[in-house]
C-alpha positions as a printed Julia matrix, in Angstrom:
438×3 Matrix{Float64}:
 -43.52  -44.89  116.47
 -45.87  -41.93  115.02
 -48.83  -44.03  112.71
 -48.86  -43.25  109.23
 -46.14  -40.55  109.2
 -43.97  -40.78  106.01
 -40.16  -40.48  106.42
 -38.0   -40.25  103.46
 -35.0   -40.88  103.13
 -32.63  -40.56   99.74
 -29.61  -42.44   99.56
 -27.54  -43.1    96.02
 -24.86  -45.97   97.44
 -24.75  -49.32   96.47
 -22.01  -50.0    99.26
 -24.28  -50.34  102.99
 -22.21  -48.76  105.83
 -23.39  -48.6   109.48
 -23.85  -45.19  108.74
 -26.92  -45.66  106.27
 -28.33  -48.32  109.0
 -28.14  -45.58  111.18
 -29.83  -43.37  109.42
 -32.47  -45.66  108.38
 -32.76  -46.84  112.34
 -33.78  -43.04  113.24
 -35.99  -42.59  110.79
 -37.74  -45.84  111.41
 -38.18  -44.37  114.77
 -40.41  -41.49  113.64
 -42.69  -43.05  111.08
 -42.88  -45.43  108.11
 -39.12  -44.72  105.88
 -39.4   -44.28  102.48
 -36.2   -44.85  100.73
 -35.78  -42.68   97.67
 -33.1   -44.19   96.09
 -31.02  -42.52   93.24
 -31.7   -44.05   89.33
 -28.42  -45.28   87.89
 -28.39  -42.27   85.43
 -28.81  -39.56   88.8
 -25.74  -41.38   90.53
 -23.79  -41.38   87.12
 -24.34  -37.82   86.6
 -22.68  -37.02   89.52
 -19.93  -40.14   90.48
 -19.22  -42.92   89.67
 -21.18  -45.37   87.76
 -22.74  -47.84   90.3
 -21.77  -51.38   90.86
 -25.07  -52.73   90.99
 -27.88  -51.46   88.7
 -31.15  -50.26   90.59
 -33.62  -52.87   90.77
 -30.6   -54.75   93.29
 -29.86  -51.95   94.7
 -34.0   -51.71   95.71
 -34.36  -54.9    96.9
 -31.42  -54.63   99.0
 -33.01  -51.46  100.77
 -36.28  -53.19  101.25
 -35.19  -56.33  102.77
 -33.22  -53.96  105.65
 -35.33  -54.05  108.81
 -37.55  -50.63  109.16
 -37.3   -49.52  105.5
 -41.63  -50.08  104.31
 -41.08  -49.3   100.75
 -38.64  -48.14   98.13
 -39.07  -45.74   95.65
 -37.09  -44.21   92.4
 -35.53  -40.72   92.44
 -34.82  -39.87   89.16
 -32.12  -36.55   89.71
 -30.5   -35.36   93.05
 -33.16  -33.35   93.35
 -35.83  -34.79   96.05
 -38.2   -32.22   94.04
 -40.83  -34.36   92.84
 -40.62  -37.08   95.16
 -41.4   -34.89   98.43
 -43.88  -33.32   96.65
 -45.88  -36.87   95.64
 -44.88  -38.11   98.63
 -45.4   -35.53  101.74
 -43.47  -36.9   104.02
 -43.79  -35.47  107.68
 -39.88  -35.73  107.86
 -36.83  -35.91  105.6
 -33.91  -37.41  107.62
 -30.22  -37.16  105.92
 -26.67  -37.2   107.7
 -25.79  -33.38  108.64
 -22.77  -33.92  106.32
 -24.73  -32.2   103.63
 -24.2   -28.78  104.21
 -21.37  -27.71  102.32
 -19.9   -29.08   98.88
 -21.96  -30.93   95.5
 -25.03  -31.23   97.91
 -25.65  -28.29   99.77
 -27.96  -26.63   96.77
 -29.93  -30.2    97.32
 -30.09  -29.23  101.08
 -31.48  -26.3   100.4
 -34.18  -27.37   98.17
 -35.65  -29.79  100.56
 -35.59  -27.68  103.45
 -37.64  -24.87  101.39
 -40.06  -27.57  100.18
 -40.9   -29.31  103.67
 -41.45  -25.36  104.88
 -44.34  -25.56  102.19
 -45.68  -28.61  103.3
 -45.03  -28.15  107.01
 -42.46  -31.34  107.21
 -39.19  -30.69  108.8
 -35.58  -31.99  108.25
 -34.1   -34.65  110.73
 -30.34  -34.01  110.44
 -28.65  -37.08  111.9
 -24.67  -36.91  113.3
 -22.65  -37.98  110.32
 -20.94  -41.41  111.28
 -17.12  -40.79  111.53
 -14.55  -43.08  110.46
 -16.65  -44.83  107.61
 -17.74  -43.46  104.2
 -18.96  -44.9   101.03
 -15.77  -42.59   99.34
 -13.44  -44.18  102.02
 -14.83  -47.43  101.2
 -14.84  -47.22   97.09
 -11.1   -46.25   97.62
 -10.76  -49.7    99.7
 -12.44  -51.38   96.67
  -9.9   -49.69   93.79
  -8.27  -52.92   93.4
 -11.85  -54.64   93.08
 -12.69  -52.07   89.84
  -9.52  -52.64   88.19
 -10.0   -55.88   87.49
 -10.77  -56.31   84.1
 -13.89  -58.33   83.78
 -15.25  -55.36   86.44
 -13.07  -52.68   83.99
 -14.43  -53.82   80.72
 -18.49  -53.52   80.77
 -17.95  -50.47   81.76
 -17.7   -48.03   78.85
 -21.31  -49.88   77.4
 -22.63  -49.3    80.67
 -22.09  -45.95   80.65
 -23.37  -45.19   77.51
 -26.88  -46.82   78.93
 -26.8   -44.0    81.66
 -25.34  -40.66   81.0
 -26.22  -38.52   77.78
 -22.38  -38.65   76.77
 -19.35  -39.74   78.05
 -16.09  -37.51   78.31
 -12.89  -39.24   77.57
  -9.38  -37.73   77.46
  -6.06  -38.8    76.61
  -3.57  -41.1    78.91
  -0.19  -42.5    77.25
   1.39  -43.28   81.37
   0.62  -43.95   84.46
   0.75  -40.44   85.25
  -1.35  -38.66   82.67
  -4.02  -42.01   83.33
  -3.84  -40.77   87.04
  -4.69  -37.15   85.99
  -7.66  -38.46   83.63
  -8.62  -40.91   87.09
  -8.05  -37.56   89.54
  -9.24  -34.83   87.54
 -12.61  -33.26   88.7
 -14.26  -29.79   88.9
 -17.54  -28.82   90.91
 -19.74  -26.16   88.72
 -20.29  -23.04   91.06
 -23.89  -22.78   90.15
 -24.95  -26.25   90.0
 -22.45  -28.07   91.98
 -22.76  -31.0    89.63
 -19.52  -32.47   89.61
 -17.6   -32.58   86.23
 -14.92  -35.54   85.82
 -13.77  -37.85   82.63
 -15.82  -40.9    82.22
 -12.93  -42.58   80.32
  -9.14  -42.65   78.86
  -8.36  -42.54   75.44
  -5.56  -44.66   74.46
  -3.69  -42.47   71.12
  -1.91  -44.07   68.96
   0.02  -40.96   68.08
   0.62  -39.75   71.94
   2.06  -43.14   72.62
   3.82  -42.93   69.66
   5.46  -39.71   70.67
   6.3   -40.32   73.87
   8.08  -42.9    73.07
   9.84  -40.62   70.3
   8.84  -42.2    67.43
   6.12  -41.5    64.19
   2.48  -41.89   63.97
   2.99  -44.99   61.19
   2.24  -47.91   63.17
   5.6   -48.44   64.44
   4.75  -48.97   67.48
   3.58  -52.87   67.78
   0.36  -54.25   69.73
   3.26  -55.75   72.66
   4.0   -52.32   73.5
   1.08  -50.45   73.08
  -0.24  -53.45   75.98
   2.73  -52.59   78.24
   1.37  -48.38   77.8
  -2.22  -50.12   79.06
  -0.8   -52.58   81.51
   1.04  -48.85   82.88
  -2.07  -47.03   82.49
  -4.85  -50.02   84.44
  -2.49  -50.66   87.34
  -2.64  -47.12   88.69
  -6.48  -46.23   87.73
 -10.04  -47.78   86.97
 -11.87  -45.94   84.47
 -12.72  -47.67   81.23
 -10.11  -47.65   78.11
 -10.36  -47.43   74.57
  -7.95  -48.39   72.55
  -6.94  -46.52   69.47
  -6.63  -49.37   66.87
  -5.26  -47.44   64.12
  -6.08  -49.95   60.97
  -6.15  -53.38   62.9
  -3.69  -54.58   60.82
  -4.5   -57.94   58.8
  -7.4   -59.37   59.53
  -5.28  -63.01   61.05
  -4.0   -60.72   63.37
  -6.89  -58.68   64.69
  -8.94  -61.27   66.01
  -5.94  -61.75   68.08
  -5.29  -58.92   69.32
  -9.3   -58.55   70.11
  -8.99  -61.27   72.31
  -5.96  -60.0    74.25
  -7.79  -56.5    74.95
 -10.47  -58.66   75.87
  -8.55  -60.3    78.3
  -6.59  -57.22   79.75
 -10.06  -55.79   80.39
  -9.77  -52.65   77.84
 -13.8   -52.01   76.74
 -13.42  -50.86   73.09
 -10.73  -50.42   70.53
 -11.67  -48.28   67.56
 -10.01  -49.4    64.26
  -9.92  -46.37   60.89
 -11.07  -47.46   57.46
  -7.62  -46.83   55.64
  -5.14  -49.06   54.17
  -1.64  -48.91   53.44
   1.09  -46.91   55.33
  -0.44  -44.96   58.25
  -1.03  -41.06   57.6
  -2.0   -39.24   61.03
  -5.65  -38.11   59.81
  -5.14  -34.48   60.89
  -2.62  -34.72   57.68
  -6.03  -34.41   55.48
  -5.55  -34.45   52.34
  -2.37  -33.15   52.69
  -0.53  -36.38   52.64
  -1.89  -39.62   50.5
  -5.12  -40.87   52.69
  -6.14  -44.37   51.19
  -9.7   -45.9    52.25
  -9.76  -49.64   52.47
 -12.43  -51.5    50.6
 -15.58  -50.74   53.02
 -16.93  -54.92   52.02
 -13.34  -55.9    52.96
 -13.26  -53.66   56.0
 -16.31  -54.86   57.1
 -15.07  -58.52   57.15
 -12.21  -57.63   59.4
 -14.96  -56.12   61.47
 -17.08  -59.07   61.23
 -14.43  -61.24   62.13
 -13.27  -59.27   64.96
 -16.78  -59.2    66.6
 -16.82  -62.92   66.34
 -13.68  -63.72   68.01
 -15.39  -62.13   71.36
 -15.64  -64.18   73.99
 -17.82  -61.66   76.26
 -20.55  -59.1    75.47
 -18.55  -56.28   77.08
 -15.81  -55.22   74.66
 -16.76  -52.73   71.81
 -15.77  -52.29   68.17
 -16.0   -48.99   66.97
 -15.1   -47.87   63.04
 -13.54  -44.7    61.95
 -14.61  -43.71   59.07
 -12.15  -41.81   57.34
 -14.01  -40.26   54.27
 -13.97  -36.95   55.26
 -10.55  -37.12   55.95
  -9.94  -38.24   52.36
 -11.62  -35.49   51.15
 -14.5   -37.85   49.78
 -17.66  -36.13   51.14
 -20.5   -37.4    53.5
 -22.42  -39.44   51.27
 -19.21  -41.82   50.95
 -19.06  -41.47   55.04
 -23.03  -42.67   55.09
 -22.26  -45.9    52.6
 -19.29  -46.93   54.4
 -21.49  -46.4    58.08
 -23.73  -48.76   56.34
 -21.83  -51.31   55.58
 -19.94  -51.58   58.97
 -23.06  -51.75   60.47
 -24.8   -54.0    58.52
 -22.29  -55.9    57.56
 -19.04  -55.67   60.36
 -22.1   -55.92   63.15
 -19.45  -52.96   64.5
 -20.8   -51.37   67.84
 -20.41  -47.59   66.87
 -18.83  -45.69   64.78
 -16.06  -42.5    65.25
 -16.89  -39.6    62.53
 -13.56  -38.24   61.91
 -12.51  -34.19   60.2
 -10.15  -32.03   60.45
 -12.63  -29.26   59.31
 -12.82  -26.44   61.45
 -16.23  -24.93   60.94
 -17.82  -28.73   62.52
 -20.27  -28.7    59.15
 -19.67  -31.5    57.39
 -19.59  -33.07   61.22
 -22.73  -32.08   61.79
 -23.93  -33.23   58.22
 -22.67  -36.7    58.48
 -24.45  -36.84   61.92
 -27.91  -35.2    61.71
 -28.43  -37.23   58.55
 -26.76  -40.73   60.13
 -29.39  -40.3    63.6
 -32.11  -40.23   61.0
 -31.28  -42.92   59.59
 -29.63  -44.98   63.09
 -30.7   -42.83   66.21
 -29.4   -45.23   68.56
 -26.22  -46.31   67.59
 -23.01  -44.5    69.28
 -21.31  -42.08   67.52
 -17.97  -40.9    68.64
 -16.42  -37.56   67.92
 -13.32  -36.19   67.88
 -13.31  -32.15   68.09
  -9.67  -31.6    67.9
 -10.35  -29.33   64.73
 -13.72  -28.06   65.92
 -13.24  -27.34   69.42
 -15.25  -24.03   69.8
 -18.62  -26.16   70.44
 -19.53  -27.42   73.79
 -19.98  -31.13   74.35
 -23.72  -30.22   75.24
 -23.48  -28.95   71.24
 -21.72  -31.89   70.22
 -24.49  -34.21   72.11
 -27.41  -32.29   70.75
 -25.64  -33.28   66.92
 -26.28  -36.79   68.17
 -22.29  -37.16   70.01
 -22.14  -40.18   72.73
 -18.91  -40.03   73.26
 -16.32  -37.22   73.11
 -12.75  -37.49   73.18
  -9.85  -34.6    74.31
  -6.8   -37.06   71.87
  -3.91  -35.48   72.55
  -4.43  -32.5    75.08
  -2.16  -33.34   77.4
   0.94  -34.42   75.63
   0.35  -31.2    73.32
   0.28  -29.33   76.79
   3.26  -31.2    78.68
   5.65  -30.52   76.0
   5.87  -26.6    75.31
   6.17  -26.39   79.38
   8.92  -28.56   79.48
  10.88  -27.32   76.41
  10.15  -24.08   78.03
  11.63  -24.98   81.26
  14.27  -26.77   79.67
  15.49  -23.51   77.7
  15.2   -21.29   80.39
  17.57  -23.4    82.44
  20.17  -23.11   79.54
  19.74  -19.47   79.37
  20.13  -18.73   82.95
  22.87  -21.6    83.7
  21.15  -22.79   86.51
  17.39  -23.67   87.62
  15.79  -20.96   90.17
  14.19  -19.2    87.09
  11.65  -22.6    86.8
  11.1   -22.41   90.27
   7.31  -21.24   89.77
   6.28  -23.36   87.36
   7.8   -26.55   88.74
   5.75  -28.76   91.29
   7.4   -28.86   94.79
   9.41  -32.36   94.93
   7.49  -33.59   97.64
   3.9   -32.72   96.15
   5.55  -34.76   92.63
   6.01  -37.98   95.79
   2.48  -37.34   97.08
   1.03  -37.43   93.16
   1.68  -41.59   93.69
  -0.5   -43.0    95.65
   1.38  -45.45   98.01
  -1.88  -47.8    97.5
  -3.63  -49.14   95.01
């Protein structure tokens, strides 16, 4: 072995393959390996949230034989670690040439020219892969006490979370599957989490947004939803109903391994909120809202699961200083985890009063929004008015149904169904959409 010559070596996984020991083995063989391993925010950023935070991870890598110290790398870019560092050789599998990493790639291999190190491209082990292995391990993530943490873990590592609507198995597989790479970046863009509507189950199931719909078969819509996918939950709650029953009900989400429900300050017969004004919108007490809160926080048996309020004043029409009292009080008072700032305002600027004034006041506490109504900002807008979560409610039922009534008319018209050829999936790519494991 070459004295004193630094090799680094990134890696992001918290599942150890022969392939990393591999890796790790040639590199020992050229000088000391330094093991730049991804933060939990760099790995988030890009996949999924790891199993094991990084402090494990790191003293998993330094207890491996050849590996003389571990270090943090903050992004995906080795940037600022090769350049404190200087290592005579960067050593990576040669499976990095193409796709979210090749940008990376490209980066290190114009920094070592500076510096005079060189890249070590190692055969990429065949048959074994951390994605191969994670897919193994679906059944593992499912599970709900693994399920549950993490929507509050998530919150700890990326700057917002992304959550869209699934009322089936099948639109929960398309919020699991669904993924984009950006062209300049080649970040990778997928939702963090599924939103759980009240008014898409609702609908699907043909019926109104009033509550109909009881907790027994809005769990059989989540049992659905969990046994094809693993990405948190949270639970539209609509009012919580009495205050007997909601500590109930908290403990059954609990146990199914949903992470948060989030429960709307109103009383009475359920109005859908986008109603406004339009309809009769009546606010609950905030004190007595607050002690259903309270009391559903208490009935917790693990730290995991989150209570969110929705505060509903600006749906009433009541202003943002009534919004502000009531976020008090459930904070204070309900011990709620975060709070869901709802309008149906299209310009975003009472949204964006409520929040700039509520992060001076609370700048840590998670605020969900809803831009149904407001949907020409970006969520990097939304996040900069303090947003931690963001949640697409009812996108795809809204989109599934004009196609289908579309199709549906068409074959009418034509008395027969060739005209919907084109904008019907093949049969046998509908039987590939299931996967045959779990």
């Amino acid at each position: 072995m070459s004295e004193n010559k630094q090799v680094y070596i990134a890696i992001s996984a918290d599942i150890i393959h022969n392939g990393h020991i591999n890796v790790i083995e040639q590199g020992a063989a050229l000088g000391d390996v330094v093991i730049g391993l991804l933060s939990d925010d760099a790995i988030a950023a890009y996949k999924r949230a790891p199993l094991l935070d990084w402090d494990t991870r790191a003293r998993v890598f330094a207890s491996i034989k050849g590996v003389t110290r571990v270090v943090k790398q903050e992004t995906l870019s080795y940037a600022d670690n090769l350049r404190a560092i200087r290592p005579t050789y960067v050593v990576h599998g040669d499976d990095w040439k193409s796709g979210v990493q090749s940008q990376v790639r490209e980066e290190v291999v114009r920094i070592l020219a500076e510096q005079g190190g060189e890249l070590i491209e190692v055969p990429y082990t065949r048959d074994v892969s951390a994605t191969s292995l994670e897919r193994q391990l679906r059944s593992v993530y499912g599970t709900p006490d693994m399920r549950r943490g993490k929507l509050r873990q998530l919150l700890g590592l990326k700057p917002w979370i992304r959550a869209i609507e699934a009322s089936n198995g099948l639109t929960g597989l398309i919020a699991e599957n669904a993924r984009v790479e950006d062209a300049a970046t080649g970040a990778v863009r997928e939702f963090d989490a599924m939103w759980v509507s009240s008014l898409c189950d609702s609908t699907f199931k043909g019926k109104p947004d009033i509550e109909l719909v009881d907790l027994t078969s809005r769990v059989n819509t989540i049992n659905e939803i969990m046994e094809v996918t693993t990405k948190p939950i949270i639970l539209d709650g609509d009012t919580g109903g009495r205050t007997e029953h909601f500590t109930y009900n908290v403990r059954t989400l609990e146990r199914l391994g949903v992470s948060a429900i989030i429960v709307e300050d109103k009383t009475g017969l359920k109005q859908n909120s986008l109603f406004g004004t339009d309809v009769q919108q009546t606010l609950d007490d905030p004190h007595e809202f607050a002690r259903k809160m309270h009391a559903g926080k208490a009935a917790q048996a693990t730290r995991d699961f989150m209570i969110f309020a929705r505060l509903e004043s600006l749906i009433a029409g009541i202003g943002v200083d009534d919004a502000l009292e009531r976020a008090d009080i459930y904070l204070h008072e309900g011990g709620v985890d975060g709070l869901m700032i709802h309008s149906k305002q299209k310009d975003g600027a009472e949204i964006f009063e409520f929040s700039d004034r509520f992060r001076q006041r609370y700048p840590k506490v998670p605020l969900i929004f809803v831009p149904t109504s407001y949907n020409q900002f970006t969520e990097s807008e939304l996040a900069d008015h303090g947003a931690n979560i963001i949640i697409y409610a009812n996108h795809l039922l809204r989109s599934a149904y004009p196609a289908m009534m579309e199709t549906a008319t068409t074959i009418l018209t034509a008395g027969r169904s060739k005209e919907v050829d084109d904008r019907c999936l093949p049969i046998k790519e509908v039987l590939r959409l299931i996967p045959n494991e779990l």
